[in-house]
RODO-2510 file (C-alpha; in nm, 4 decimals, decimal comma):
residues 442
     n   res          X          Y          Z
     1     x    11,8903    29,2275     9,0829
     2     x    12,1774    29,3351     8,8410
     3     x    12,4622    29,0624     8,7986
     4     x    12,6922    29,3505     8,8254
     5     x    12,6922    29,7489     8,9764
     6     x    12,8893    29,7881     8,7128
     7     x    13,0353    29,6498     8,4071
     8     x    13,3718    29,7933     8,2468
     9     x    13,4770    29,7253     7,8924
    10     x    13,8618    29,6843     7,8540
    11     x    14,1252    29,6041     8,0896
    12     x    14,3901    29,8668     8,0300
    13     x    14,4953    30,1014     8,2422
    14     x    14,1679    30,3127     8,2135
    15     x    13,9824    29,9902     8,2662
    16     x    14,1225    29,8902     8,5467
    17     x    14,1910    30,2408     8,7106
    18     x    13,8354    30,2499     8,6535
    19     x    13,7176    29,8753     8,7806
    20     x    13,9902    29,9125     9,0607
    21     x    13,8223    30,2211     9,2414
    22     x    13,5303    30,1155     9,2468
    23     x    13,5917    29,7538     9,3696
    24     x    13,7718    29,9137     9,6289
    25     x    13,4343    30,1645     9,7004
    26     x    13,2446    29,8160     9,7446
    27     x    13,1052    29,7824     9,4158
    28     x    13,0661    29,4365     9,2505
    29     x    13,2462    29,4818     8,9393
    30     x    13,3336    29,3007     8,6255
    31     x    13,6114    29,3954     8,3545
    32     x    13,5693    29,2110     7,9876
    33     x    13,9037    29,2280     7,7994
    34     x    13,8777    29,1164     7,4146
    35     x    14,2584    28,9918     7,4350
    36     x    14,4138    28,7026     7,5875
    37     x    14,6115    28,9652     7,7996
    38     x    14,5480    29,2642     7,9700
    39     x    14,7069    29,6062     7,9577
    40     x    14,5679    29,7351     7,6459
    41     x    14,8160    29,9201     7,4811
    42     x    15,0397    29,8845     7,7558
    43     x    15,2197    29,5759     7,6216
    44     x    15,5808    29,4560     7,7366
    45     x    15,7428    29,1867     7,5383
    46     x    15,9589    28,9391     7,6919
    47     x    16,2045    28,7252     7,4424
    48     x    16,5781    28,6561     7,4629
    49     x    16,6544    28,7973     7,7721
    50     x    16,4967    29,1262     7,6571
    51     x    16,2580    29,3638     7,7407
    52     x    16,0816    29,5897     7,5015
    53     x    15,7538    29,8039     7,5253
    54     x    15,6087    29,7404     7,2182
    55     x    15,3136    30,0050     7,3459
    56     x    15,3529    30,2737     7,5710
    57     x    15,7053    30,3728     7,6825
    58     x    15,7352    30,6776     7,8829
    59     x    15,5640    30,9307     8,1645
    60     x    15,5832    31,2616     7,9313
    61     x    15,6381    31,5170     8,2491
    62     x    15,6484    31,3526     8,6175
    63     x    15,5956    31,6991     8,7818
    64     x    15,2809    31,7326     8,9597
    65     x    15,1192    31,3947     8,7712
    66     x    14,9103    31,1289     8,9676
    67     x    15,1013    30,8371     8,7364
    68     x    15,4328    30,9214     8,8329
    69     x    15,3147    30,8695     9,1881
    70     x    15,1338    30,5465     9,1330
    71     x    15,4238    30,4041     8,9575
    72     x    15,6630    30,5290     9,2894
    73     x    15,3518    30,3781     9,5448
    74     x    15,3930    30,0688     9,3449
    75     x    15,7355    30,0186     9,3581
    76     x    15,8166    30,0450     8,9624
    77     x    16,1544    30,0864     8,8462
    78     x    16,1826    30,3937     8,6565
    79     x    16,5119    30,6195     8,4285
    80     x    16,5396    30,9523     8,3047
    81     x    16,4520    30,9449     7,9352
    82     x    16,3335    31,3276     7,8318
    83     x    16,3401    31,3044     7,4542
    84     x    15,9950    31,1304     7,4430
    85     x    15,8113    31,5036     7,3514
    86     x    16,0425    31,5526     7,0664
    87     x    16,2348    31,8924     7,1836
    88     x    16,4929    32,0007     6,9526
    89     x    16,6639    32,0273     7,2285
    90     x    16,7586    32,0102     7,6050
    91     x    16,9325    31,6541     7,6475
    92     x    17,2037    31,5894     7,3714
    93     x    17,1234    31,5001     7,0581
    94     x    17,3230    31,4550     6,7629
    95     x    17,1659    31,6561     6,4042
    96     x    17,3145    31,5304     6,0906
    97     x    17,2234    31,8345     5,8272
    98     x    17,0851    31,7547     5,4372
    99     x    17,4208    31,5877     5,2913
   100     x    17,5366    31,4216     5,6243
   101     x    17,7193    31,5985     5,7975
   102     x    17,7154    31,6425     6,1794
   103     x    17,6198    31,9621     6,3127
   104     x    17,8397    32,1516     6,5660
   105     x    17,7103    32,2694     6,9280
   106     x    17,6624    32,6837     6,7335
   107     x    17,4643    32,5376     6,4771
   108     x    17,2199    32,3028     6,7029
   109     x    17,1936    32,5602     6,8996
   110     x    17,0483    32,8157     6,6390
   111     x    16,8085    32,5483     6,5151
   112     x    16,6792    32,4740     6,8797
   113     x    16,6354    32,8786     6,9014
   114     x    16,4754    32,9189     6,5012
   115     x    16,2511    32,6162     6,6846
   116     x    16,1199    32,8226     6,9882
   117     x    16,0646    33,1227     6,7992
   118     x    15,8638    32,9487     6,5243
   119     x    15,6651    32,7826     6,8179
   120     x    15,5853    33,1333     6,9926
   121     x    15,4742    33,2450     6,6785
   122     x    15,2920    32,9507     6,5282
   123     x    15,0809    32,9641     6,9051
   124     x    14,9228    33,2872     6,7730
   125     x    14,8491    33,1260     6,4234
   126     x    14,6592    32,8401     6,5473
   127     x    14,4653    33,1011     6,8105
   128     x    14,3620    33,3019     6,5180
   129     x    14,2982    33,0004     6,3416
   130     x    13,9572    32,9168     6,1297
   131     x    13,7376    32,6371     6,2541
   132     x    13,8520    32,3268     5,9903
   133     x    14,2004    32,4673     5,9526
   134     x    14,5362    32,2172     5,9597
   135     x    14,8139    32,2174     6,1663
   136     x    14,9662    32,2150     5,8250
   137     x    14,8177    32,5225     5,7292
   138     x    14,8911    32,6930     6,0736
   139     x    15,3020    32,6536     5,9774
   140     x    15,2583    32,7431     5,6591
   141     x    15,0901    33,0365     5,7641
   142     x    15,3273    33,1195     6,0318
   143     x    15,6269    33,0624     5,8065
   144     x    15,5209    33,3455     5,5663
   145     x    15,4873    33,5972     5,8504
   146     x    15,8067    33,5365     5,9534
   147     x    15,9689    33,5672     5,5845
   148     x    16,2908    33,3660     5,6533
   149     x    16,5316    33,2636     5,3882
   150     x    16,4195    32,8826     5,2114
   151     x    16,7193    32,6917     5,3655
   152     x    16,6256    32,7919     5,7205
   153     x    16,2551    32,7618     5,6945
   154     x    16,2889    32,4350     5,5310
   155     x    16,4616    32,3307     5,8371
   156     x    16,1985    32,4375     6,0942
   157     x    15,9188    32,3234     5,8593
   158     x    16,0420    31,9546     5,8569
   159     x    16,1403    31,9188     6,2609
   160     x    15,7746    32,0321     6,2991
   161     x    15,6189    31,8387     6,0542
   162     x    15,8763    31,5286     6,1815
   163     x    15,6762    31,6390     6,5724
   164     x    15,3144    31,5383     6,4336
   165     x    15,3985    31,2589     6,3216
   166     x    15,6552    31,1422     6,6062
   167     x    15,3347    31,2979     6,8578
   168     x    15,0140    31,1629     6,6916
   169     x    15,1228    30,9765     6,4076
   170     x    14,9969    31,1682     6,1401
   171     x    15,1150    31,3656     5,8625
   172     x    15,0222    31,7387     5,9456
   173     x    14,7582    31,7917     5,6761
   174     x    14,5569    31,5661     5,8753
   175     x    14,6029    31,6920     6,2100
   176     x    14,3891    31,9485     6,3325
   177     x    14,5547    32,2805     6,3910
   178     x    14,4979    32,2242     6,7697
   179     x    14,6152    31,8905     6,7637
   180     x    14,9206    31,9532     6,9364
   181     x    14,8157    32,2016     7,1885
   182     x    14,8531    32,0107     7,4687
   183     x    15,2479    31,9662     7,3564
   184     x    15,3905    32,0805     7,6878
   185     x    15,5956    31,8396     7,9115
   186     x    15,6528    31,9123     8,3288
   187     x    15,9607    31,7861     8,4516
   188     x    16,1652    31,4937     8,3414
   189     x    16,0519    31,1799     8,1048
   190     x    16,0928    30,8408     8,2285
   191     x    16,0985    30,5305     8,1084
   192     x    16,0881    30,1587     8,2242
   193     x    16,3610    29,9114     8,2150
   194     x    16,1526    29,6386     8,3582
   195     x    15,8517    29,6961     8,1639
   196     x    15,5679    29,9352     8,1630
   197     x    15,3185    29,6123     8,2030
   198     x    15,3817    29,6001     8,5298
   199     x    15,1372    29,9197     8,5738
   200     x    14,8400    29,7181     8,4525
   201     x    14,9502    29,4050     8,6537
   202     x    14,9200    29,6101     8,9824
   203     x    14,6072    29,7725     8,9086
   204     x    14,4382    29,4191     8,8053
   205     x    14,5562    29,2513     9,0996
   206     x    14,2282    29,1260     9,2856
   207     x    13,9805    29,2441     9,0253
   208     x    13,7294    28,9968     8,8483
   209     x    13,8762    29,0011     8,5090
   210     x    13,7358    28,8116     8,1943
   211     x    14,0173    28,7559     7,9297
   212     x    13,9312    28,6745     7,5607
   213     x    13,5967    28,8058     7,6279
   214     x    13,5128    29,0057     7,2698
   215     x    13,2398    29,2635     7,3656
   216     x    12,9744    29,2947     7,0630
   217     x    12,6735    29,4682     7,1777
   218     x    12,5737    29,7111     7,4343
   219     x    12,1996    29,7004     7,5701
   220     x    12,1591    30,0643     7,7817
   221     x    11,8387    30,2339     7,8949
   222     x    11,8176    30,4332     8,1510
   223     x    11,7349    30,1286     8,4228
   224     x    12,1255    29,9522     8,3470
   225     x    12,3056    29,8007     8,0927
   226     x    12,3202    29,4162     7,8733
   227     x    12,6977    29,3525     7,7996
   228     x    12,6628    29,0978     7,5548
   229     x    13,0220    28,9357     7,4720
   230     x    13,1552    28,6283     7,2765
   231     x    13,1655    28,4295     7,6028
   232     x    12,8044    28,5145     7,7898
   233     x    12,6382    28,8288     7,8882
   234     x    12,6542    29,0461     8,1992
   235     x    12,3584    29,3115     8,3047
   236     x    12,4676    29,5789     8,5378
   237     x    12,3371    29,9047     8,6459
   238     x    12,6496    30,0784     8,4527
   239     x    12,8878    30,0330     8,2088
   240     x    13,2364    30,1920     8,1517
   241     x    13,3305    30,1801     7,7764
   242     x    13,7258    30,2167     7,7541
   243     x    13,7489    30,0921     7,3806
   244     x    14,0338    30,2780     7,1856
   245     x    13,8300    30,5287     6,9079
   246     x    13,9812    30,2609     6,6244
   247     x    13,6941    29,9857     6,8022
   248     x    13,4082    30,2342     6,7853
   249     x    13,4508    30,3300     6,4547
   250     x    13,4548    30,0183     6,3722
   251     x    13,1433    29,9504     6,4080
   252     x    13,2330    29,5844     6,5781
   253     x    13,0659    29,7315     6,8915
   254     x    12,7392    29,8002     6,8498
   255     x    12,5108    30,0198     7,0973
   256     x    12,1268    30,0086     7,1265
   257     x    11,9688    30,2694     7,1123
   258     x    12,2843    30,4041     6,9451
   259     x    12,4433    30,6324     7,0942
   260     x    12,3448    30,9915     7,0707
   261     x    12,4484    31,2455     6,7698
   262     x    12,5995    31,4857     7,0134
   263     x    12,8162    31,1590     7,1173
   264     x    12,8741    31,0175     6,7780
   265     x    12,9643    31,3816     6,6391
   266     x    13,2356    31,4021     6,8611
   267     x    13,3375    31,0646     6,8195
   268     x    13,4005    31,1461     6,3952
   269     x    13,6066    31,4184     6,4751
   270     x    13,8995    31,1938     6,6075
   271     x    14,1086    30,9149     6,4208
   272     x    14,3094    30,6823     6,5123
   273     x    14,6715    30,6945     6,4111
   274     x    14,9600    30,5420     6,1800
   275     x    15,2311    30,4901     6,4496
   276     x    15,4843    30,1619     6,4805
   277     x    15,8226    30,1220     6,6581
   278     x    16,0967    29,9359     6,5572
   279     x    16,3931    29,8178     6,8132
   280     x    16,7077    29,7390     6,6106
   281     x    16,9879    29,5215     6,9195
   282     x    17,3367    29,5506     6,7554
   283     x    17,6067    29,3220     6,8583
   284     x    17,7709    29,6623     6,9159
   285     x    17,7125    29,9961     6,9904
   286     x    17,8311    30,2328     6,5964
   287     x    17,6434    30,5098     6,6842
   288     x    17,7381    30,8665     6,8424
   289     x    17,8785    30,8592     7,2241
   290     x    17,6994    31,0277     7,4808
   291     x    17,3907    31,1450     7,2883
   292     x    17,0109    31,0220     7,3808
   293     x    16,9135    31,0449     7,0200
   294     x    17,0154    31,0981     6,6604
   295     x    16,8190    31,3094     6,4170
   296     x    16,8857    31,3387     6,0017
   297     x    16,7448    31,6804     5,8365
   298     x    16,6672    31,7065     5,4991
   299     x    16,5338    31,4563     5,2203
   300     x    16,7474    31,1479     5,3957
   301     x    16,5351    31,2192     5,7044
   302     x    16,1815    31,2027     5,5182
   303     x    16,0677    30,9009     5,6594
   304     x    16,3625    30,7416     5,9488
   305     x    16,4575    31,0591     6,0934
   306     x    16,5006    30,9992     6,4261
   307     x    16,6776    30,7140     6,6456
   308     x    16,6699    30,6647     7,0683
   309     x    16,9831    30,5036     7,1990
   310     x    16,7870    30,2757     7,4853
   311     x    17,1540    30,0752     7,5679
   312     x    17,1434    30,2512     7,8794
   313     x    16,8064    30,0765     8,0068
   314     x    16,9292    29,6960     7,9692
   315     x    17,3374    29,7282     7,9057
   316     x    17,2562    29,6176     7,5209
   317     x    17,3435    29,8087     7,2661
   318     x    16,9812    29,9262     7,0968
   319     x    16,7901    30,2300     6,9012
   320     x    16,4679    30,2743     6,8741
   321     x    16,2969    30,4881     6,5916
   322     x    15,9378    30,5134     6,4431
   323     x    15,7526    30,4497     6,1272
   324     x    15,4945    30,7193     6,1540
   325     x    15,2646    30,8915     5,9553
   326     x    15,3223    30,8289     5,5832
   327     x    15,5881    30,5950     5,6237
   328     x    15,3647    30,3750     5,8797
   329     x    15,1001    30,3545     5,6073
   330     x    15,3399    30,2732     5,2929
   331     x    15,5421    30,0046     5,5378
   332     x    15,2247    29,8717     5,6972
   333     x    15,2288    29,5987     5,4021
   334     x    15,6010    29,4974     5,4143
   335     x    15,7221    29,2365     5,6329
   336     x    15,9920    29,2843     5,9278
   337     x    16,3121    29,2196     5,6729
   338     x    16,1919    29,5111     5,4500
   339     x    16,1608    29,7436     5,7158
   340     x    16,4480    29,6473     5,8719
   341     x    16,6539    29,7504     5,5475
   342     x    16,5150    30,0962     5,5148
   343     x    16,6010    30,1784     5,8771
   344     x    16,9987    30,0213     5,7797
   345     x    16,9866    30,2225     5,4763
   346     x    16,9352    30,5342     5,6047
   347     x    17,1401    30,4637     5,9032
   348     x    17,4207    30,3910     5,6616
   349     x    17,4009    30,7208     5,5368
   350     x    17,5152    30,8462     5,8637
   351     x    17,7836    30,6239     6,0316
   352     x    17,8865    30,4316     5,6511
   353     x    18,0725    30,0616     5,6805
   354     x    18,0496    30,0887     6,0748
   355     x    17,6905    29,9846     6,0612
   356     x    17,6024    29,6381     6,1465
   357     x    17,3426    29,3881     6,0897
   358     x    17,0839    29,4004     6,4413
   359     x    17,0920    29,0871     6,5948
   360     x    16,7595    29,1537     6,6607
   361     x    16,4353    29,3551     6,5457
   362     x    16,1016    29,3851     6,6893
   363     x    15,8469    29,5775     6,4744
   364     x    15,5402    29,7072     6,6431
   365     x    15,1744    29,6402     6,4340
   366     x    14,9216    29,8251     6,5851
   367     x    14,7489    29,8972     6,2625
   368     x    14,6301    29,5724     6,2435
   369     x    14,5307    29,4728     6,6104
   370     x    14,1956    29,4968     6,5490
   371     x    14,1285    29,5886     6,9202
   372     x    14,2963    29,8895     6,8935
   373     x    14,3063    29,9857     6,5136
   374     x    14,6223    30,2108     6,5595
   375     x    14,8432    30,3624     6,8819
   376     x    14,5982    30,6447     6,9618
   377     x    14,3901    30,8803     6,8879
   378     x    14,4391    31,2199     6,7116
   379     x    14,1959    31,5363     6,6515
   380     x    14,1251    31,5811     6,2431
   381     x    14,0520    31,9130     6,1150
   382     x    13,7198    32,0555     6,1962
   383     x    13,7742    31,8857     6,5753
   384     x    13,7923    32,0545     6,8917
   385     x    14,0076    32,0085     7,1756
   386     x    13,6343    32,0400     7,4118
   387     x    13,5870    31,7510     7,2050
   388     x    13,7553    31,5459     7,4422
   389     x    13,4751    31,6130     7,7263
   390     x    13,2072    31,5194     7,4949
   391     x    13,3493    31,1752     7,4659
   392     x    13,3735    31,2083     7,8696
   393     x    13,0486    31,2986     7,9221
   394     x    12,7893    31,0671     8,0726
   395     x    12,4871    30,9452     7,8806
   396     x    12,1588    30,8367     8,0934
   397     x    12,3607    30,8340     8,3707
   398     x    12,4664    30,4832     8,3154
   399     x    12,7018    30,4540     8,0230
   400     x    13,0497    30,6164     8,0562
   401     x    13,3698    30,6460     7,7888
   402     x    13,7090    30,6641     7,9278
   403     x    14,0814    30,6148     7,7555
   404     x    14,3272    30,8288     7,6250
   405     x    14,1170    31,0176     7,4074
   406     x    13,8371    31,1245     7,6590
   407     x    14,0577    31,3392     7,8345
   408     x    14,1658    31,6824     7,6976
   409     x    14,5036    31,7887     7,9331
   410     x    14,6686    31,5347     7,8103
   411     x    14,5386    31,2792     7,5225
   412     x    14,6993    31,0342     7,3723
   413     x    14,9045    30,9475     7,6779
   414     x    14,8952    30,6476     7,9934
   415     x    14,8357    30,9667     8,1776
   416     x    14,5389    31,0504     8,0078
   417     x    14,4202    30,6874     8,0791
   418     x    14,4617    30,6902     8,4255
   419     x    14,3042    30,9930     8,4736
   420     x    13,9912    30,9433     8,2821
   421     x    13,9209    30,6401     8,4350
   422     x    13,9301    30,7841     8,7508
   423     x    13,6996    30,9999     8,6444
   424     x    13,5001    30,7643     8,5203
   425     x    13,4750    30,5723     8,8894
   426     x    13,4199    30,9337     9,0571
   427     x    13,1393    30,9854     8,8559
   428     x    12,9310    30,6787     8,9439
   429     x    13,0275    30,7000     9,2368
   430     x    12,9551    31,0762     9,3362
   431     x    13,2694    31,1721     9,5107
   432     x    13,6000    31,2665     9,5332
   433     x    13,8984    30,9485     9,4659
   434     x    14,1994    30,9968     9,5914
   435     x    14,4750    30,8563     9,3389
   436     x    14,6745    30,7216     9,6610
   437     x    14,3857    30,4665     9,6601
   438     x    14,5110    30,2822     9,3988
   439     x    14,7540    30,1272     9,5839
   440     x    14,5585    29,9280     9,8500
   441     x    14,4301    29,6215     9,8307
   442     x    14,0911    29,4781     9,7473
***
């Protein structure tokens, strides 16, 4: 008899979505986390008094999505936040053009419209678009058709080269020119002033968890699975593999057999990304009144273009922006202070001698956690969006991928997570889950 009906591999939100369900369908199951904690990249830190989520922050869209209603059925704390999908518009948001100044309400407001029409016209680029082609080379190709003056194309090309990397955390030449299809938000963003942690803390409540348990190999055939980790092994008559793209790169996992082409194909065509936050805490608040973020245009705004005033969420006076992209990979080898006096530069070139020093700065490194290998996962050229399902899809019937990346709606996102994990549970276990589930105990 197996130790286990089934074995699942990570205890993030997929992993224990996954685990959860089908603990509560009478199944005996173990979840092996590699890290001392669980939640994945759900991570809240807790320092000073403070909260920050040095992971995932917000619900992109709570209309009609089975994580906004977990997070109500368990009683989580949420606010309003809808900048998260970068919209060049919508809630207020204070532009700064090329030499600094501030842009009045007309002139946002022709932007935000230049936006939109570039997007309804840059949807029919990608459609038409050749197997291998960039997002890059979708705007670029869009931007000719339209023909508009330098100044004002310049403008649009930047907010929407600014959205790959702010989305997926990668310069556009790298993105597939579907990478961003699934760029659509329903309803309101929300974030979490008590921390987003609290998700995986539910879900894991009752479950047979193994912390600090590095998985290594993976035995499958089609009679059940050998988990072999740093602390033991486990043999079950599945496995659920929930390992971010970064770890199966990697190569640190191993599979035997290995995995099939068809698998492994679709695997290649995604990367993880270059994607880090920074909190800056002022002693107090500098910036513009009554905005939810700040954005510089032009060559100031290459790298820090955009800031998130999060005083609101804890009464402390705090922005948020992102090193993504090109300026994640250049500032992955400097240290906290050096990062710290980029962001103050720039920001100086906005608000001057009212700029203090932060009292406090928390930098994100998600590059180097080598359990994730980046944020999340993004489609390179030559990709397909129905790449997604292949990851998905299981193999033998006993050896199932879920995360953010196995789920084509909406990748790259807790949403995604949840979802493909319960989809992961359904399919050993033959039937329809009802997300409401979630919520009972074991």
């Amino acid at each position: 008899m197996k130790d286990f009906d089934t074995v699942v591999i990570g205890a993030g939100v997929s992993g224990l979505t996954a685990a959860r369900l089908l603990a509560q369908a009478g199944q005996r199951v173990v979840a092996l986390e590699a890290r001392d904690r669980i939640g994945g990249r759900t991570w809240t830190e807790r320092s000073h008094g403070l909260i920050s989520d040095r992971g995932a922050s917000w619900i992109h869209g709570i209309d009609d999505n089975p994580l906004a209603d977990l997070v109500g059925g368990f009683g989580m704390r949420t606010v309003e936040f809808t900048v998260g999908s970068y919209q060049p518009d919508g809630r207020p948001i204070a532009y700064y053009g090329p030499t600094g100044e501030r842009l009045s309400d007309g002139a946002i407001h022709g932007f935000a419209d230049d936006v939109r029409d570039f997007g309804l016209h840059l949807a029919v680029t990608i459609e038409a678009s050749e197997l291998g082609s960039s997002y890059a080379d979708a705007i670029e190709s869009t931007l000719v058709t339209l023909a508009w003056d330098a100044d004002r194309a310049e403008r649009v090309r930047e907010f929407v080269m600014h959205r790959s990397e702010e989305q997926y955390g990668v310069w556009a030449e790298g993105l597939d020119a579907h990478g961003l299809d699934d760029d659509t938000v329903e309803g309101d963003e929300v974030v979490f002033p008590d921390g987003f942690d609290r998700l995986a803390a539910h879900l894991a409540q009752g479950l047979d968890v193994r912390l600090e348990h590095v998985v290594t190999r993976v035995e499958w055939s089609g009679d059940g699975v050998t988990v072999i980790s740093t602390q033991g092994e486990f043999t079950a008559a599945q496995v659920v593999v929930t390992v971010p793209i970064g770890v199966l790169k990697s190569g640190d996992l191993r599979f035997d057999p290995a995995l099939p082409e068809w698998l492994t194909g679709a695997i290649a065509g995604f990367e993880m990304n270059n994607f880090e936050k920074v909190f800056l805490r002022f002693p107090t608040k500098f910036w513009d009144e009554g905005v939810y973020a700040i954005r510089q245009q032009g060559k100031a705004g290459k790298w820090w273009h955009s800031w998130y005033d999060l005083t609101e969420l804890h009464g402390v006076p705090t922005l948020l922006t992102f090193a993504a992209g090109p300026s994640a990979i250049q500032a992955r080898e400097w240290d906290d202070d050096r990062i710290t006096e980029s962001v103050m530069d720039a920001l100086r070139g906005l608000y001057g001698e009212r700029v203090e020093r932060p009292a406090q700065v928390l930098v994100t490194r998600w590059q180097d956690d080598p359990f994730s290998r980046g944020s999340y996962a993004y489609m390179k050229p030559g990709s397909t969006p129905g790449d997604h399902d292949l990851l998905a899809t299981p193999v033998d019937g006993v050896l199932h991928l879920a995360g953010e990346a196995t789920w084509t709606d909406d990748p790259a996102t807790v949403t995604a997570a949840l979802r493909s994990g319960h989809r992961a549970a359904r399919n050993i276990l033959g039937r329809e889950l009802p997300f409401c589930g979630l919520t009972e105990p074991l």
